[in-house]
N, C-alpha and C positions, 0 to 999 in steps of 0.2 A: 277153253277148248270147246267146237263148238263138239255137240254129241253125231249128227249126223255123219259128217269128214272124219271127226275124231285126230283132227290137227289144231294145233293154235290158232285161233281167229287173229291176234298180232301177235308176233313175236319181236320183241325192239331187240333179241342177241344178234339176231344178224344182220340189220345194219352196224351194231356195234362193233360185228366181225370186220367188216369192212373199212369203217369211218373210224376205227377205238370211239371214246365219249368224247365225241366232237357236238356237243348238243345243235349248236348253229349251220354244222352241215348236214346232219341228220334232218333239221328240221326244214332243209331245203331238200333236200333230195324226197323226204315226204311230200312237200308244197308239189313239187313237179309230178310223182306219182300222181297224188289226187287228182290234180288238173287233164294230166295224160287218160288218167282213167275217165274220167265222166265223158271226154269227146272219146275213148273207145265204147262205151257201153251203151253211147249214142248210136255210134255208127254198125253196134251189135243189133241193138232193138231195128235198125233201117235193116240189117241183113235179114233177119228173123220175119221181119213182115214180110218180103218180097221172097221168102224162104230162098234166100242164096247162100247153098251150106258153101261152098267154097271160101265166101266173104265171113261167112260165120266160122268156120273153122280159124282162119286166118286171124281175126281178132279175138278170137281163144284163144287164140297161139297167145297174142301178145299180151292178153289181160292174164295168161297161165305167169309169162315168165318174169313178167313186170311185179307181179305180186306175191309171187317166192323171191325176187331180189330186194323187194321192201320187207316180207318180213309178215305181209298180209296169206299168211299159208293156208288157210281155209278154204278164200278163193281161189289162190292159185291150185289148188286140187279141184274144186268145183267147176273153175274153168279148164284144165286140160280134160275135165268127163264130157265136157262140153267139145270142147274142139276133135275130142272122140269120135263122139257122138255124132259131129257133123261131116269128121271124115268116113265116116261108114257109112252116109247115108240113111239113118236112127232117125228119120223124123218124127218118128212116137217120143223120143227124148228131146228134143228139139224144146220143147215151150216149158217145158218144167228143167231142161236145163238151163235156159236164161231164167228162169224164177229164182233156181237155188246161187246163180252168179250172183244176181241181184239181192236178194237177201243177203250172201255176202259180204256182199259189196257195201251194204247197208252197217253191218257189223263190224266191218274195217276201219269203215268212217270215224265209229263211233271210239273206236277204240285209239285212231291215230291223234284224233282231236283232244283225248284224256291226255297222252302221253305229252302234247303240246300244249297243255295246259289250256285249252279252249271250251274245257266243260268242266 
């Protein structure tokens, strides 16, 4: 859990909600996550610099719901504060809510790659 969100950094029950213990489809439907995610948090950092909260809310949006349906709950709570934050116009939250994404995001990683046996 991480302390700050006070959610699970991964959770594998809910893909198992979804998939039962299907280890080969789980482990694709992560591969895809990961991949979707790194070109969103790309094209987050490109929002962030040109400060276009509308572009930034919008890939909150996606990095929020892509990562409560994998299971990565921490982020997905870090990113809807974020796409909060951007639909309010919160630019004081703006740069320290892409940090806490990215940290995240960081912690996601690490944990989806344990569960696939990658570390």
């Amino acid at each position: 859990m991480d302390a700050a969100n006070r959610h699970p950094v991964f959770d594998p029950s809910v893909l198992d909600a979804m998939f039962g213990k299907e280890p080969a489809l789980v482990a694709s439907v992560l591969q895809t996550y990961v991949a979707s995610n790194h070109a969103n948090l790309a094209d987050l950092a490109r929002a962030l610099a040109a400060q276009d909260l509308s572009a930034m809310g919008a890939m909150a949006h996606k990095i929020a719901g892509a990562s409560r349906m994998s299971g990565a709950l921490a982020l997905g709570h870090s990113a809807r504060k974020l796409e909060l934050a951007a639909k309010q116009g919160n630019t004081a939250a703006l740069a320290q809510g892409v940090s806490d994404v990215q940290a995240q995001w960081a912690l996601a990683q690490t944990a989806i790659a344990r569960l696939m046996g990658q570390q």
